[in-house]
KOLTOR-260339 format. One record per residue: residue number from 1; residue in three letters; x, y, z of N, C-alpha, C in turn. Coordinates in nm, 3 decimals, m for minus. Atoms other than C-alpha are relative to their C-alpha. Example, Ala and Ser with C-alpha at 12.3 -4.5 7.8 and 13.67 -1.06 7.14 Angstrom:
[1,"ALA",[0.089,m0.119,0.000],[1.230,m0.450,0.780],[0.090,0.120,0.000]]
[2,"SER",[m0.082,m0.119,m0.006],[1.367,m0.106,0.714],[m0.077,0.109,0.073]]
***
This chain:
[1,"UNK",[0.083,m0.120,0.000],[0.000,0.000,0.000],[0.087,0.126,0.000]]
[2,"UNK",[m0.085,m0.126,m0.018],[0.271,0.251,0.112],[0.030,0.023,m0.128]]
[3,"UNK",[0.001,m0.032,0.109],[0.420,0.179,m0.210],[m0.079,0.065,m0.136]]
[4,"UNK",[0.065,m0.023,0.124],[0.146,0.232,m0.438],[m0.017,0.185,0.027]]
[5,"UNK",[m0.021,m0.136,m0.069],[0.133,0.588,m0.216],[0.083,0.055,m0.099]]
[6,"UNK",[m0.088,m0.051,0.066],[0.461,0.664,m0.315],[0.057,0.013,m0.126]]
[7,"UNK",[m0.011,m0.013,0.139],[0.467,0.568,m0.669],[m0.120,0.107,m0.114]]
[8,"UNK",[0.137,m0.070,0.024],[0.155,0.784,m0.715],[0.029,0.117,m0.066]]
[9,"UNK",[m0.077,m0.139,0.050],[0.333,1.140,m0.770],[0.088,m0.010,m0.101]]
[10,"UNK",[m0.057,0.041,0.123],[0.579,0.950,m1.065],[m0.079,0.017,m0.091]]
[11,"UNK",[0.112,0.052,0.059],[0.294,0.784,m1.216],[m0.094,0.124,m0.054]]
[12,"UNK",[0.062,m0.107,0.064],[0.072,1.108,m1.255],[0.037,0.098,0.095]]
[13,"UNK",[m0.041,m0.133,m0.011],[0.239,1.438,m1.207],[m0.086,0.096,0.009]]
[14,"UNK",[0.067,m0.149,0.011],[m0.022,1.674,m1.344],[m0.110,m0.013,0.111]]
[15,"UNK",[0.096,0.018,m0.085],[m0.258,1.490,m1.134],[0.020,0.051,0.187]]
[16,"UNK",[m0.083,m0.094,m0.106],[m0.033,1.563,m0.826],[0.046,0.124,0.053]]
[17,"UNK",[m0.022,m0.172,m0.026],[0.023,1.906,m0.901],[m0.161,0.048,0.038]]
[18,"UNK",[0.145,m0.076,m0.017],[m0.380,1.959,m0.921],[m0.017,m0.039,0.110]]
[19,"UNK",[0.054,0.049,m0.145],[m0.425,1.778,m0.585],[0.106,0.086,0.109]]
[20,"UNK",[m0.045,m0.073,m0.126],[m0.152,1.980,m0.392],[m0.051,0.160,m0.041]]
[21,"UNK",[0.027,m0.159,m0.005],[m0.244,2.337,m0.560],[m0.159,0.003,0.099]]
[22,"UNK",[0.111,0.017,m0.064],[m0.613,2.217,m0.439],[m0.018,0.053,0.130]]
[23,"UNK",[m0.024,m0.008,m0.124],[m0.498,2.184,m0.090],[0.041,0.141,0.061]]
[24,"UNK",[m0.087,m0.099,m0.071],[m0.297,2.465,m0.073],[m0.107,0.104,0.024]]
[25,"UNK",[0.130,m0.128,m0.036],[m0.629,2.709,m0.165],[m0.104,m0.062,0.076]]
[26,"UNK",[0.145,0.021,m0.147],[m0.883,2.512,0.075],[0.081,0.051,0.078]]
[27,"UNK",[m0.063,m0.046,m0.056],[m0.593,2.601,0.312],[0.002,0.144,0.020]]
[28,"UNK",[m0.009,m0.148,m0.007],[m0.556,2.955,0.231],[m0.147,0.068,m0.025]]
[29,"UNK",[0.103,0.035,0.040],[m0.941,2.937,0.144],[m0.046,0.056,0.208]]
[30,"UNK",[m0.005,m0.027,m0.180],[m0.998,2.887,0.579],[0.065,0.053,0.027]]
[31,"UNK",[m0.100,m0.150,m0.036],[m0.744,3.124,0.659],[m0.091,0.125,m0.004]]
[32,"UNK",[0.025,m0.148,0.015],[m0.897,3.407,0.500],[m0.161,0.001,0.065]]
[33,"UNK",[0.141,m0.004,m0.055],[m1.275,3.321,0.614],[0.040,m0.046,0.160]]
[34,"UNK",[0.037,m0.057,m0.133],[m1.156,3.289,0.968],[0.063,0.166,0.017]]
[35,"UNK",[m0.021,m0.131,m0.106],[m0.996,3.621,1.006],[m0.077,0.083,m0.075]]
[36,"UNK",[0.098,m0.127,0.052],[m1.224,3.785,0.769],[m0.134,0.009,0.108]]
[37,"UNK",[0.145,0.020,m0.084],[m1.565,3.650,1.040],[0.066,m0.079,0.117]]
[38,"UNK",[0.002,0.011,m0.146],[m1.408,3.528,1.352],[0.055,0.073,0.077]]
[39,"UNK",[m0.088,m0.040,m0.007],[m1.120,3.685,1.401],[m0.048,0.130,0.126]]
[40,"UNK",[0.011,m0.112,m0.120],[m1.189,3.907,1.772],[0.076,0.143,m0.030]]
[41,"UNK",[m0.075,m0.100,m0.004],[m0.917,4.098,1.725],[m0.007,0.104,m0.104]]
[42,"UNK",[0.018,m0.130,0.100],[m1.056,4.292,1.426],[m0.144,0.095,0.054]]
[43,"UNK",[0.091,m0.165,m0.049],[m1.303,4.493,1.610],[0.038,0.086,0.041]]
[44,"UNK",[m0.040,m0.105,m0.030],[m1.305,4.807,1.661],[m0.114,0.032,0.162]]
[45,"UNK",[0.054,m0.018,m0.098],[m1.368,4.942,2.006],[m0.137,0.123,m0.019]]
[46,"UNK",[0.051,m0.083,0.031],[m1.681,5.125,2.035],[m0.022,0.120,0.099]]
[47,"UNK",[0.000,m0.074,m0.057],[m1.873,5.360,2.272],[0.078,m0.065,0.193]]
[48,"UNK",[m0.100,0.041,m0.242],[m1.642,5.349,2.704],[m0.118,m0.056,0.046]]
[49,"UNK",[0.084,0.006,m0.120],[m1.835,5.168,2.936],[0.067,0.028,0.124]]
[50,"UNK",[m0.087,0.051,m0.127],[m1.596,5.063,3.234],[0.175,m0.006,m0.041]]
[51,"UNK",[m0.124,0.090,0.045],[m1.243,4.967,3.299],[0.094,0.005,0.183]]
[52,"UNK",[m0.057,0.076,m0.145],[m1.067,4.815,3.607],[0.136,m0.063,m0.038]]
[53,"UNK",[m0.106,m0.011,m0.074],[m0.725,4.797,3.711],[0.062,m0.096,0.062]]
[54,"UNK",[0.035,0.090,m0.052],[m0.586,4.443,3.765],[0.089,0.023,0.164]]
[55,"UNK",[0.011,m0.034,m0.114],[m0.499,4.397,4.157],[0.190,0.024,m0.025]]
[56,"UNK",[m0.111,m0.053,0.018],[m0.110,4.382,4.044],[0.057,0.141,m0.056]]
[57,"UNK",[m0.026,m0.103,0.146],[m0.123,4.676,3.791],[0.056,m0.017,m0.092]]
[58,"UNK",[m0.075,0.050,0.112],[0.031,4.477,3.526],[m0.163,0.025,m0.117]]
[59,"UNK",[0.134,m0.038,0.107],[m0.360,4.482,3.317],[m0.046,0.095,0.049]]
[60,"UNK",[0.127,m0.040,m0.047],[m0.620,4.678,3.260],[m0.066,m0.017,m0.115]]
[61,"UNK",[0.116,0.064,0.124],[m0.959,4.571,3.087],[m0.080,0.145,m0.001]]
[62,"UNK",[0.157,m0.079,0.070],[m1.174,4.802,2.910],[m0.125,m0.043,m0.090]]
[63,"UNK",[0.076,0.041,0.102],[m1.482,4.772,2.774],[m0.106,0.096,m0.061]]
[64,"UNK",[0.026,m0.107,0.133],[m1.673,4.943,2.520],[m0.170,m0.091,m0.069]]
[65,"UNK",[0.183,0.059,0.081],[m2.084,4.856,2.356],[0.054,0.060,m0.128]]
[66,"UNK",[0.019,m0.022,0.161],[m2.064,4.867,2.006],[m0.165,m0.027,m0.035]]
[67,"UNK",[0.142,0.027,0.092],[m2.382,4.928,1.803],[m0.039,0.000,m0.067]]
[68,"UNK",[0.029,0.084,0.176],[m2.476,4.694,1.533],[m0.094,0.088,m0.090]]
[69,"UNK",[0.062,m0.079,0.045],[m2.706,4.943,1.387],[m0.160,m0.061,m0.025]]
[70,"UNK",[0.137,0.066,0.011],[m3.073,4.873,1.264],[m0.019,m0.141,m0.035]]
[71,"UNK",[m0.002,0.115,m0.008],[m2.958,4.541,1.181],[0.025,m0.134,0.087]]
[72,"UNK",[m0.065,0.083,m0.095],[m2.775,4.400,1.472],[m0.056,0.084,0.090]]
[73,"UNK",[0.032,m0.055,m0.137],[m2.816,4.428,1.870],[0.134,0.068,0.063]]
[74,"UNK",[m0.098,m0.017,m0.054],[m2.577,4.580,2.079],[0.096,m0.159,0.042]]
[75,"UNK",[m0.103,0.071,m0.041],[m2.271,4.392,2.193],[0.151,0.086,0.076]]
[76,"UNK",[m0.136,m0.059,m0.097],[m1.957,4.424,2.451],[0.079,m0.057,m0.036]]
[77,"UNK",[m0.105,0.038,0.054],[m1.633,4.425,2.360],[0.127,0.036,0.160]]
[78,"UNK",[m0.132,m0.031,m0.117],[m1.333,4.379,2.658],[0.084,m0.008,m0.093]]
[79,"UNK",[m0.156,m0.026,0.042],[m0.978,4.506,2.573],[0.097,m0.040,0.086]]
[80,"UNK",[m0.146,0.015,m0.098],[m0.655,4.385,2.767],[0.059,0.108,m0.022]]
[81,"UNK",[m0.094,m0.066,0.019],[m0.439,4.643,2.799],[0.147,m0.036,0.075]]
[82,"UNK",[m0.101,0.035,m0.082],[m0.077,4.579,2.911],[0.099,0.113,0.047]]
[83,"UNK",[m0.006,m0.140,m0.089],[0.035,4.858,3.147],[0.163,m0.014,0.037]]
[84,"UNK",[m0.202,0.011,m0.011],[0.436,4.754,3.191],[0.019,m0.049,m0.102]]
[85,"UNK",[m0.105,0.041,0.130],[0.550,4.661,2.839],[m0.069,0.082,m0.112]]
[86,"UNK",[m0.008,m0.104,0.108],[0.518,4.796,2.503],[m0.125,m0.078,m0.081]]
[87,"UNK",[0.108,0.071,0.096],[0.240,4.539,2.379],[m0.130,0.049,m0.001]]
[88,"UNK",[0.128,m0.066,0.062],[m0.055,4.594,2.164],[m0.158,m0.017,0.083]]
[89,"UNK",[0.088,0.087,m0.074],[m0.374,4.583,2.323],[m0.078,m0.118,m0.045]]
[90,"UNK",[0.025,0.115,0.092],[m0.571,4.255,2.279],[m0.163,m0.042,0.046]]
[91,"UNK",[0.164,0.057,m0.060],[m0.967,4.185,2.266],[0.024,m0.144,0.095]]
[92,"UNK",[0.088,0.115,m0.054],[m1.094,3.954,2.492],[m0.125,m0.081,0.050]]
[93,"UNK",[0.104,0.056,m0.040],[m1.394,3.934,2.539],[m0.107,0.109,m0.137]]
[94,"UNK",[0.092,m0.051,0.157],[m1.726,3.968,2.257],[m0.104,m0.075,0.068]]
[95,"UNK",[0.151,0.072,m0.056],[m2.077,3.902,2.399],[m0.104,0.087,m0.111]]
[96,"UNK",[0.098,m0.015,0.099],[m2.393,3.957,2.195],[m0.091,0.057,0.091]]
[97,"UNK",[0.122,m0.065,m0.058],[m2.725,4.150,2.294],[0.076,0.052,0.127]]
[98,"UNK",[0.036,m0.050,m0.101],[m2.567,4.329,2.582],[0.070,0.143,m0.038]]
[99,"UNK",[m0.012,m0.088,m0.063],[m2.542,4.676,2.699],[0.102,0.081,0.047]]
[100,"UNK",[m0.020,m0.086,m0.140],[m2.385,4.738,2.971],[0.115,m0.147,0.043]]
[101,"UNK",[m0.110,0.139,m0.087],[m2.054,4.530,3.189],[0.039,0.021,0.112]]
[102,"UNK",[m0.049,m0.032,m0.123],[m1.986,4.455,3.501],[0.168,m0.080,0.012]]
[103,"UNK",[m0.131,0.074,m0.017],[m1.556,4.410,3.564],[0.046,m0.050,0.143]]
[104,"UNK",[m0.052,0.072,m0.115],[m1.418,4.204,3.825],[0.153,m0.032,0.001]]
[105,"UNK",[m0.146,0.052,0.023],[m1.064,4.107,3.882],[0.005,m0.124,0.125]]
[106,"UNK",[0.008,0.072,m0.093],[m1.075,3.795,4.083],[0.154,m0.082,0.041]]
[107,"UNK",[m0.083,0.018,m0.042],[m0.701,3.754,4.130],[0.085,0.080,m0.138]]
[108,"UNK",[m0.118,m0.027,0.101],[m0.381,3.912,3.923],[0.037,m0.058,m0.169]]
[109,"UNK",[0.030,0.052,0.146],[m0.459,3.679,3.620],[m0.111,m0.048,m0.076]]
[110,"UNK",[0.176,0.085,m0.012],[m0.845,3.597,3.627],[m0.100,0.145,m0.008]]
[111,"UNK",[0.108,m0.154,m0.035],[m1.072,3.884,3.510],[m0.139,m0.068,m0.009]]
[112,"UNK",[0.089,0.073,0.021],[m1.429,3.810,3.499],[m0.089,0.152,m0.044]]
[113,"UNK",[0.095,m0.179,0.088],[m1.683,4.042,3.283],[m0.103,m0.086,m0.008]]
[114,"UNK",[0.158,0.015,0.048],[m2.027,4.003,3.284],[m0.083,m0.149,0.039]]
[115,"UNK",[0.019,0.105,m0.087],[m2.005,3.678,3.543],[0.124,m0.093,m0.084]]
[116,"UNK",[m0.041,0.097,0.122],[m1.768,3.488,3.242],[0.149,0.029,0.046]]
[117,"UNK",[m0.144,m0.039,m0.031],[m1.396,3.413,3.364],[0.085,0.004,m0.078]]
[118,"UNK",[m0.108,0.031,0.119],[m1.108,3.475,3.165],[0.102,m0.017,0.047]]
[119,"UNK",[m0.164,0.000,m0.061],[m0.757,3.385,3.267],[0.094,0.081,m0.163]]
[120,"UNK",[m0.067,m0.112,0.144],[m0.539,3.691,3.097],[0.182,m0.035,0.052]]
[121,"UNK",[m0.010,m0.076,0.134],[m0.316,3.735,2.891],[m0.056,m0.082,m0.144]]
[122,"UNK",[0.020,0.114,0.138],[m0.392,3.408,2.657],[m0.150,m0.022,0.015]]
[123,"UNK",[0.117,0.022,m0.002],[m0.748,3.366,2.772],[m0.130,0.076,m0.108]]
[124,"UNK",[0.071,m0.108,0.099],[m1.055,3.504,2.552],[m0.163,m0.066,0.002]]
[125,"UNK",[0.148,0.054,0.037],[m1.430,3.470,2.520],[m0.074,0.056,m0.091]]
[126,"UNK",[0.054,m0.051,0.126],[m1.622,3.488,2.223],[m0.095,m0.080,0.032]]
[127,"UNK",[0.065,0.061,m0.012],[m1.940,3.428,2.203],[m0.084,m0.086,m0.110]]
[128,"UNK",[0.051,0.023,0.175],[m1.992,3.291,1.818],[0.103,m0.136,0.050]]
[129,"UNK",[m0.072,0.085,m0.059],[m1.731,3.019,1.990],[m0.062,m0.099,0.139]]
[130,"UNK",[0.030,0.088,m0.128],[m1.890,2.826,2.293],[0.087,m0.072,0.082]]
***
């Protein structure tokens, strides 16, 4: 079996070339449709709600209602900010239909928005994600 594998790409070339270019655009194909529609980090922040101060002072979360207009509902958007280094800030958090946020910091790496925990800096909640 292996063999017949490996004699496969000899045997038909053009056929081999059409099956890896294939691959390569489903590949680059999902790429571009997740960061064009999942992708958190391309929103833009909208109108201030809040923002809290984590208990070290290394973060701070902001968050911000964006509003979808006559088509969409509101939604909250949290920001990390990183308050001792030079890095960019980084969404973390995207909820649907709400308003309004309440921030918590329930230890130096654990924020919690809107009851929903996140462990920061790598943590994130989206809610198009479950």
């Amino acid at each position: 079996m292996l063999k017949s594998i490996k004699s496969f790409p000899a045997k038909h070339p053009i056929w081999s070339a059409v099956l890896f270019f294939l691959m390569i655009f489903a590949g680059l194909l999902i790429f571009i449709i997740d960061w064009a529609f999942y992708d958190i980090d391309r929103i833009n922040p909208g109108e201030f709600l809040t923002e809290e101060v984590s208990p070290g002072g290394e973060y701070t979360v902001r968050t911000y209602v964006n509003n979808g207009g006559a088509t969409d509902s509101y939604a909250v958007l949290g920001v990390l900010y990183f308050n001792d280094s030079e890095k960019k800030p980084k969404n973390i958090y995207w909820q649907y239909k709400m308003e309004s946020s309440i921030v918590q910091w329930q230890d130096s790496d654990t924020v919690i928005i809107n009851g929903i925990s996140i462990d920061v800096p790598n943590g994130k909640h989206d809610y198009r994600h479950p």
